[in-house]
N, C-alpha and C positions, 0 to 999 in steps of 0.2 A: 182152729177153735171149732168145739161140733157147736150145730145149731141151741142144744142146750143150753153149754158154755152162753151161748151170744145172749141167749134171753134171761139168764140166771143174773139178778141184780140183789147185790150188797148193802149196806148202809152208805156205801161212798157214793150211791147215787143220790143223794142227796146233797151232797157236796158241790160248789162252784169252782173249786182247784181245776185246772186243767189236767195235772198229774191226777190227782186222787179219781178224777172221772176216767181216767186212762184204768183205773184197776175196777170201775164197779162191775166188772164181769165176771172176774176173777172167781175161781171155786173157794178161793180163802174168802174165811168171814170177818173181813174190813172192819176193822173199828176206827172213825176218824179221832184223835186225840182231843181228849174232853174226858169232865166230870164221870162219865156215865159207863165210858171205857175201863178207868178205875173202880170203881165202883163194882162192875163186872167181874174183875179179875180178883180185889178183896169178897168179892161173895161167893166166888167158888177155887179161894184160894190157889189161883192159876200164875205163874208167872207171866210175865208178856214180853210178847218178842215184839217191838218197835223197828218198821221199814219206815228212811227215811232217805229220799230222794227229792229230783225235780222233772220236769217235762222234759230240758234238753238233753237230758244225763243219757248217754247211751249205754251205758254199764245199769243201770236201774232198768232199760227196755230188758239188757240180756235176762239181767236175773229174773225179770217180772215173765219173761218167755218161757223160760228153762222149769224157774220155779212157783211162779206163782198160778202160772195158767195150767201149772199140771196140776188133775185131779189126784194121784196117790198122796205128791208132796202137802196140796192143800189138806187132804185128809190126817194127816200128822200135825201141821199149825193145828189146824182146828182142834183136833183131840189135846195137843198138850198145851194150847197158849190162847192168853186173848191175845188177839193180833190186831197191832194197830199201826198205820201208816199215815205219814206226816209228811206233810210238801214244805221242803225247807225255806222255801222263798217267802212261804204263805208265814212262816211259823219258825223263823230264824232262832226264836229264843231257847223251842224248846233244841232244833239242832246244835246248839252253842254248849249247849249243857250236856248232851250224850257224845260230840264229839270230844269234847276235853276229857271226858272220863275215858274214851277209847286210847286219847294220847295218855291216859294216865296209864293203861295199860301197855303202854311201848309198843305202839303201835302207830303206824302213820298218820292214818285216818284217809276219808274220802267219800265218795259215795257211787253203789248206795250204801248207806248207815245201817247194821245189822246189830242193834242192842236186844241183848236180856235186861230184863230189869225183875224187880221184886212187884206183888202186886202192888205195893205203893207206890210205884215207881221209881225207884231206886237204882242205877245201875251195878250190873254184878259182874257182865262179862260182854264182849260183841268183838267183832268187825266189821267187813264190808262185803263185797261180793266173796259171794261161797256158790261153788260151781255144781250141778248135780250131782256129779260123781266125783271122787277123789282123784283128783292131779295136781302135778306141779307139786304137790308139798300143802297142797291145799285139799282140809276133809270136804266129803259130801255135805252140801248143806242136812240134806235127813239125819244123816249121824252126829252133825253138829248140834240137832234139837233135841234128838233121843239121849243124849250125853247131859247135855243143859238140866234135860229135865228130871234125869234120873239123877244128879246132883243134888236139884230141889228136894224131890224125896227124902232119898238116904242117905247125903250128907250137906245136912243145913247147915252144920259148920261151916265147910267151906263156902257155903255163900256167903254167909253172916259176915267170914272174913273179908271175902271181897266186897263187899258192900259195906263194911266198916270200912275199909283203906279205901274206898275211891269216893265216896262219905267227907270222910276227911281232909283228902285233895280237893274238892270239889268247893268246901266251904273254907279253907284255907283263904283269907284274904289280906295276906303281908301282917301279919303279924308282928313282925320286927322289920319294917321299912328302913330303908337303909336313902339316908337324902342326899343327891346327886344332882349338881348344878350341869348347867349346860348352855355354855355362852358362845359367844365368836369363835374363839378358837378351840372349842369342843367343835363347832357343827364342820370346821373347815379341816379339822383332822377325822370325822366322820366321813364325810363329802370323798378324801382321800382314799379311807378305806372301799366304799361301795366305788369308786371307780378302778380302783385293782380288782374288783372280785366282776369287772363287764368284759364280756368277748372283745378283744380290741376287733375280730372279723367280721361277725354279725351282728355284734352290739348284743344289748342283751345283757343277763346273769350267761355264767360260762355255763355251757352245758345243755344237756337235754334233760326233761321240758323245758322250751321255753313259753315262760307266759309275760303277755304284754306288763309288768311291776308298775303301771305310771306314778306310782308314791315315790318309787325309787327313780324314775327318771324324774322326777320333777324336782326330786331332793339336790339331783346332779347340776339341772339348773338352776336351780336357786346356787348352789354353791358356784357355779359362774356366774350369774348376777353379784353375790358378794365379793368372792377374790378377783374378778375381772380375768380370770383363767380361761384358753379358750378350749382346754384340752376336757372339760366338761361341756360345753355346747359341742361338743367334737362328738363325744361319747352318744349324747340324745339323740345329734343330728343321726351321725350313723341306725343308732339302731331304727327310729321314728323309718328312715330311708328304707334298711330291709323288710322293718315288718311291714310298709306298704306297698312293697316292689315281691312280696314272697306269696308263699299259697296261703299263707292266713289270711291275707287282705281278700272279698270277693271282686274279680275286675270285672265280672260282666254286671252284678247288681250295688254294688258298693256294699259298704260294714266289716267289721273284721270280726272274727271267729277268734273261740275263747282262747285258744292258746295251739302250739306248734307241736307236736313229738317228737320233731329233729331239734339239732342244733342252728341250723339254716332257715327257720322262718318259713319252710317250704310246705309241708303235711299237717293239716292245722286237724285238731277235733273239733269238728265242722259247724257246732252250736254256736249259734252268735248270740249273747247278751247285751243287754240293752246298757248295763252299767259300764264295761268293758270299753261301746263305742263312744259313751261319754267322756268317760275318762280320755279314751285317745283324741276325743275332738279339741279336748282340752289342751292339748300337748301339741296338736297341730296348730292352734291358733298360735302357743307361744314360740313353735319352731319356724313359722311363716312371718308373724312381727319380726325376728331378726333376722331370718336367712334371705324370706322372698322367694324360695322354692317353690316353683308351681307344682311342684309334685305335692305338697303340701294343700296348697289351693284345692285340686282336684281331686284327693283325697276326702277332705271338708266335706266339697259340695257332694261328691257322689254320697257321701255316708249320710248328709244330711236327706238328701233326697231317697235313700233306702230306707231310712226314719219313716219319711213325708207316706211314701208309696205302701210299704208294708208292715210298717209298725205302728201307727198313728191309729186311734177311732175314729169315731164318726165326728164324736166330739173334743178331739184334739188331745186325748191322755194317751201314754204311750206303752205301750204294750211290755212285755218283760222278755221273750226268748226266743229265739226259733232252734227248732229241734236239729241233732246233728244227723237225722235217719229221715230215711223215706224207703216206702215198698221194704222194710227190714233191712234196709242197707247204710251204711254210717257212709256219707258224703255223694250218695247215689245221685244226687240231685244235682251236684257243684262239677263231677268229672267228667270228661270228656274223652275219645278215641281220637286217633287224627283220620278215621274214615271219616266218622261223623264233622266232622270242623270240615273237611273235603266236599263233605255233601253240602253244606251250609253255604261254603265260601265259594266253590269253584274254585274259577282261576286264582282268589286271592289270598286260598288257603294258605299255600308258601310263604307268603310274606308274615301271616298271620301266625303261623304254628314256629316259626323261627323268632318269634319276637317273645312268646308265650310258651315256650319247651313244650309244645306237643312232638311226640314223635309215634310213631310204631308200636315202640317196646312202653312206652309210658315212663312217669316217673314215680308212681303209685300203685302197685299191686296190679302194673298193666294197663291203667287208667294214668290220664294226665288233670291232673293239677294243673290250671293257668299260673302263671307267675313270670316275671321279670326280673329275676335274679341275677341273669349271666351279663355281664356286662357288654353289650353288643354297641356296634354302632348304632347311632341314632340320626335322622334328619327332620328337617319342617317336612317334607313331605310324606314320610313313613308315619312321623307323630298326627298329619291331618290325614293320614287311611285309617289308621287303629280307630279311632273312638267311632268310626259308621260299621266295623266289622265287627265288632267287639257288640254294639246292638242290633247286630242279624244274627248273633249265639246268641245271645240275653233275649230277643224275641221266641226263638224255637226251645231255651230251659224253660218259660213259662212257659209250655204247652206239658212240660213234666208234673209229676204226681210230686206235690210241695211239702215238705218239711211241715211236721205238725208247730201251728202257733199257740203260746202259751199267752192267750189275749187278758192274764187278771192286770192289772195295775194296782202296781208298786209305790207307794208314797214315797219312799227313800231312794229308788231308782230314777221313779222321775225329777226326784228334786234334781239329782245328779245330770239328769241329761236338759232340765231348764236351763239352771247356772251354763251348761257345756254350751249350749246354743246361744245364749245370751254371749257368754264371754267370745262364741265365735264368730258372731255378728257382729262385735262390734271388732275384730281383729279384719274380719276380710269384708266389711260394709257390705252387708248383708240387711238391713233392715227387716225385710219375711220370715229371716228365723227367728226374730223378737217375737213376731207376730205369732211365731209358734209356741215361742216359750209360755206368751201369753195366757194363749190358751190351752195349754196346758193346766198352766197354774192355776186356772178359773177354776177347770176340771175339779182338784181336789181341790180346793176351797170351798167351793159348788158341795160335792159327792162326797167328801170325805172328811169332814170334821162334823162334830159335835160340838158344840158351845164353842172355847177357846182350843178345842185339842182335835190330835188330828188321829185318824185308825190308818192301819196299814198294808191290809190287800183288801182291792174292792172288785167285782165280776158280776155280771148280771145283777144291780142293785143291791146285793149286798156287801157290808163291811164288814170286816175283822176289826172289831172296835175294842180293847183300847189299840194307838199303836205303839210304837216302840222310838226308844232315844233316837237311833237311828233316823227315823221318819223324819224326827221333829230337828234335826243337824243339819238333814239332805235339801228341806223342804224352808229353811230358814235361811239358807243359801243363798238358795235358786231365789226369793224374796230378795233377800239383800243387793242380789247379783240383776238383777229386776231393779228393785230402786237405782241403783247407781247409776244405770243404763238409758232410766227414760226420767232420771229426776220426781216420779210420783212418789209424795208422802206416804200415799197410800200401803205400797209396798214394804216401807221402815214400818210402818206400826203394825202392820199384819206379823214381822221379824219380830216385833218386842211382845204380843200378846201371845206367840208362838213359844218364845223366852220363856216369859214369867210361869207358863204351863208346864216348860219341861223343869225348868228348875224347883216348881210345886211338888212335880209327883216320879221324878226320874232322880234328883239328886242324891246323893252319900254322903251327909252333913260331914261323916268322920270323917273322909279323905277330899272331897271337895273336887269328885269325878261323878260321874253317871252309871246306873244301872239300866241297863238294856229296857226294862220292864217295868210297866208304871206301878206304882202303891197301889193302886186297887186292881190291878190286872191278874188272872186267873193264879192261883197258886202253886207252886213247880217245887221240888224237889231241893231245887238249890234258888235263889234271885240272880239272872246271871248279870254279870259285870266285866267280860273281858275286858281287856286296855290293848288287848292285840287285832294289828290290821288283818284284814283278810281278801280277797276278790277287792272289795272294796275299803277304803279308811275307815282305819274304828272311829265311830260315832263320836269319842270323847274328843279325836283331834281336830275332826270336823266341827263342834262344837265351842272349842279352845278357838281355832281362827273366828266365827262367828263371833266370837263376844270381843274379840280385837277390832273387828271392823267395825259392831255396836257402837263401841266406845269411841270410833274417828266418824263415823255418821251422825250419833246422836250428840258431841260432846260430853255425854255424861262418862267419869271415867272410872267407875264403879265397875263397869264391864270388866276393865282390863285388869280391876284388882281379880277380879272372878277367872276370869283366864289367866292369871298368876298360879292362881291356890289351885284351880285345877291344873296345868302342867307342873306345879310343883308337887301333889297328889299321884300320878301318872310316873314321873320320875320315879318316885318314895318305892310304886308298884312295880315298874316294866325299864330300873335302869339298868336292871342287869344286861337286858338283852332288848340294847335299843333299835335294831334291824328289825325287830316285830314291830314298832313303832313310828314310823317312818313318819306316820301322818302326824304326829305330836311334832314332831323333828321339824317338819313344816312350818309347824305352828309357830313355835321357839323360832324359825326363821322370821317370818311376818311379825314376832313381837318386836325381834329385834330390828328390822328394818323396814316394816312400812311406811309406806311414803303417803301422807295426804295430802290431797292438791286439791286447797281449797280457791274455789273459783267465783271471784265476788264482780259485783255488777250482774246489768240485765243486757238483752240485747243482742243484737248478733254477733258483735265483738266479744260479750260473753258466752255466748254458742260455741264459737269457733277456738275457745280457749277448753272449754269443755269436752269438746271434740277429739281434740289434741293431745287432751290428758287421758280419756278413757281409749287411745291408741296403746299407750305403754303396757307394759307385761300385766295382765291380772293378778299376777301373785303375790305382789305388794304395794298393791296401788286400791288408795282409797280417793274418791270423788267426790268431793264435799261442794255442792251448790249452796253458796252465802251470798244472796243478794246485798246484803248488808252487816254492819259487825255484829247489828242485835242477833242475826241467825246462830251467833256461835255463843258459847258460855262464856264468860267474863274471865275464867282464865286461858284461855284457850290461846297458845303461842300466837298466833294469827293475829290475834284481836288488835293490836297497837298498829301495824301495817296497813292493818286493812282500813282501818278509820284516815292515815295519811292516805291511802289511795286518792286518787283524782278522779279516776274512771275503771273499766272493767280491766280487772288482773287477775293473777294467778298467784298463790305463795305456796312451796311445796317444804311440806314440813316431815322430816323425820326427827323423833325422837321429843323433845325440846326445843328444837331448833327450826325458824323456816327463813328459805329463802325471801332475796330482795323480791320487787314485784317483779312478775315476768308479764308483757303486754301482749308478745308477738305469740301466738301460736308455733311460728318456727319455732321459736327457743326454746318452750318447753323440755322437747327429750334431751337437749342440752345441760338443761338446768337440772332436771333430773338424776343423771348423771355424772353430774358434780356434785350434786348432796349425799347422790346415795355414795359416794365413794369418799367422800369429805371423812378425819376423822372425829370420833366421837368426841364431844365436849367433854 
């Protein structure tokens, strides 16, 4: 970049995005997406070409190298488009909405996001990465803009066409829904299907990529939870094993990276997300409550302390991404030689690089990727060398040029990784990572709400205000998973005023789901509304289990009609193709089978029964603290038991129905286990 380049600053300098500040150098003239960008493009009748990436994306670096920092290419955007770029993370709603029109056009989709649109902003035509010059099958991006816009010209027809048909698609919202039940034995002949389509070797979806699906592993274990099958705890075990034993997991800093490009779990694209390690923290707490795996355990804590170290603020919110590049290199920072490990270790390289597949030849483009893949021998003594060699590398990578950090925070990310710290705390007694969830959660309650509602990316003081359904699912969670955990009131009614805000200005009275985007939030093209999971669970199924737990925390059971009509809404939309909806499928689990364990008396005998109970799986376990029966509503199964009570007990209730009293702490997961497998009344 000449000196020019460097000093030459765009409108995106004013921007807080980590991405968008990544481009205010650029000779394109940036527009961040806003009023004034349209506005722009209707006053000199321009169409606009919308980039839409993020900080880790290393295909967004390539193009932004190839094409955005070139001055001839910028002289073409500029001449034929308002050009605007959008941080997907910052601005999911408006991603949601040009990516479905890209899949409208049979196309895959991905990023970065390369839309035409009308100047209304309309879509008419896009892709993704387009290379400077014409390969593969793929045109030059310059020809792909000169063609764009020579269509605009001299044939508006066929824009108009295109922009009528994706128009169409776009505002398409089931029209003729088709109602689709889904009970016990729908979810256990589902459960069947997603474990024929898992690697029996690496676990896993078959095939390459692989990305960590935790909605689909979690689906596999709930459906061992219900049938008592072990060939589904089989399935999670295995794969949870590879991908922390493979080169996706990091061994010297801990965290795992977004996803593998082999079928082995080995070559990962090296960007680590903050939502990605929540999810798996999630999935480690519930594969170490049954297995006991220390690989499990150490997993946890290294990830939590890669959180603690490199992700966390000053003030306890958690960052969103680290980049997969450094010095223009994708994974430059994570690989290793086996000279260098030689120089590191001396004599104890050998032991070190046969444990870890370094060799010579590499197993990466001549670079070695750490990993424990091969099944080697193992002993106590090799296991207590590795963790003091393992940080004499991890000391000499920080002295490398670090992967760029994308420090906004995410209200919907963090809810994800509170809830994941909470639930993992209390899986491997942990009590400091409450402490973190804490403060987290303070963070945006603190920084990130308005009255009763929350916005959803904040940086250097400011908000992206209003935020999205998402925020208010992720962040209602993390609350509820917060009450359960430390028994404060406080946490339930921050969940219900959190509620009653999203259901105000997010609902779909017709269908009885959520739109991404509040009622009074900026105006878009389309209101988007998917029901489909992605990276992380659509908001509506995250939402669906919140209002199931509402209903067993608060006893008011209004909730649970609410979470009715929304998964019966969802069905009506996404039955056709319920593997997009995984997280709903969830839901529909937890409706059918959570377990509340209400736990009445004071006391340490009441402590200890309490204890006991938030040991069991999180995924279908409610913790109800009832000092007394006035705590619960008057119809509440519980209620008749609890007043025989004598002293502090336990009653676990599914459905209708709760167990006798249970006194002993032992007996709980016992008693647990006989109700949840009991058949239905």
């Amino acid at each position: 970049m000449s000196v020019a380049a460097s000093t030459h600053e765009n409108r995106l300098a004013r921007e807080t995005s980590p991405y968008l500040l990544q481009h205010k150098h650029n000779p394109v003239e940036w527009w961040p997406w806003g009023p004034e960008a349209l506005a722009e493009a209707k006053a000199n009748n321009k169409p606009i070409l919308l980039s839409v990436g993020y900080a880790a994306c290393h295909w967004c670096h390539v193009m932004a190298h190839e094409s955005f920092e070139d001055e001839a290419t910028a002289r073409v955007m500029n001449e034929l488009f308002v050009n605007i770029k959008v941080d997907r993370e910052e601005r999911p709603d408006i991603d949601q909405i040009y990516m479905q029109a890209l899949h409208h056009l049979g196309e895959q989709g991905g990023w970065p996001l390369t839309m035409f649109l009308t100047p209304a902003g309309e879509p008419v035509w896009g892709g993704t990465y387009f290379p400077p010059t014409s390969r593969y099958g793929r045109p030059a991006f310059v020809d792909v803009m000169r063609e764009v816009a020579r269509l605009f010209r001299e044939e508006p027809a066929k824009i108009e066409q295109n922009r009528g048909a994706l128009m169409a698609r776009l505002s398409d919202v089931a029209r003729n829904p088709q109602r689709v039940t889904i009970g016990q034995q729908e979810l256990d002949h589902i459960g069947q299907q997603l474990g024929s389509a898992m690697d029996p070797v690496n676990g896993g979806l078959r095939g390459a990529p692989k990305f960590p699906q935790c909605a689909i592993f979690e689906n596999l274990w709930r459906a061992g939870l219900r049938t008592g099958e072990g060939r589904y705890f089989h399935i999670v075990d295995l794969t949870l094993t590879r991908i922390s034993e493979g080169g996706i997991y990091d061994h010297l800093g801990g965290g795992y990276s977004r996803y593998s490009v082999d079928d082995k779990w080995l070559v990962p694209h090296f960007e680590k997300m903050l939502y990605d390690n929540a999810q798996l923290l999630d999935l480690l707490s519930l594969a170490w409550q049954r297995t006991g795996k220390m690989l499990y355990r150490e997993r946890a804590e290294e990830t939590v302390g890669w959180l603690r170290r490199e992700m966390t603020s000053g003030e306890g919110a958690f960052y969103s991404s680290l980049d997969a590049d450094s010095e223009g290199e994708e994974g430059k920072f994570y690989v290793w030689s086996l000279a260098e490990v030689e120089a590191a270790l001396g004599k104890n390289a050998a032991l070190f690089a046969q444990h870890y597949d370094v060799t010579t030849g590499g197993n990466f483009e001549g670079h070695n990727i750490l990993n424990r893949l091969k099944d080697l021998p193992r002993s106590m003594e090799i296991d207590a060398a590795l963790p003091m060699l393992r940080s004499m590398l991890h000391q000499i990578r920080e002295r490398r040029i670090r992967p760029g950090l994308d420090d906004k925070v995410l209200a919907d990310w963090n809810g994800l990784m509170i809830a994941a710290l909470t639930n993992a705390a209390l899986a491997f007694w942990q009590p400091d990572w409450v402490a973190m969830a804490r403060k987290a959660f303070d963070f945006v309650q603190r920084n990130m709400t308005r009255g009763d509602r929350l916005g959803h990316s904040w940086r250097e003081g400011r908000l992206l205000y209003p935020g999205l359904a998402s925020d208010f699912a992720c962040m209602i969670r993390a609350a509820l998973s917060l009450h359960e955990a430390t028994g404060e009131r406080g946490y339930l009614d921050q969940a219900l005023t959190w509620q009653a805000a999203l259901d105000c200005h997010y609902a779909n009275p017709q269908t009885g789901t959520y739109f991404l985007t509040a009622d009074d939030a900026e105006g878009l093209v389309v209101r988007p509304a998917s029901t489909s999971d992605d990276a992380t669970p659509n908001p509506n199924g995250v939402i669906a289990q919140n209002l199931i737990r509402l209903a067993a925390f608060t006893g008011d059971y209004s909730f649970r009609d609410k979470a009715d009509r929304l998964i019966e809404g969802i069905l009506a939309i996404g039955g056709q193709n319920l593997f997009m909806h995984v997280a709903m499928l969830n839901a529909i689990d937890m409706r059918l089978n959570l377990a509340e364990i209400v736990v009445t008396g004071e006391g340490e005998a009441a402590d200890a029964l309490v204890n006991a109970a938030l040991a069991l799986p999180y995924v279908n376990r409610a913790v109800v603290r009832a000092p007394s029966a006035s705590a619960l509503p008057a119809s509440h199964p519980a209620q008749e038991k609890i007043r025989a009570a004598s002293g502090p007990a336990a009653f676990i209730c599914i459905g209708e129905t709760c167990s006798l009293p249970v006194t002993s702490p032992d007996d709980i997961l016992q008693r647990y286990d006989a109700a949840r497998m009991a058949p239905a009344a």
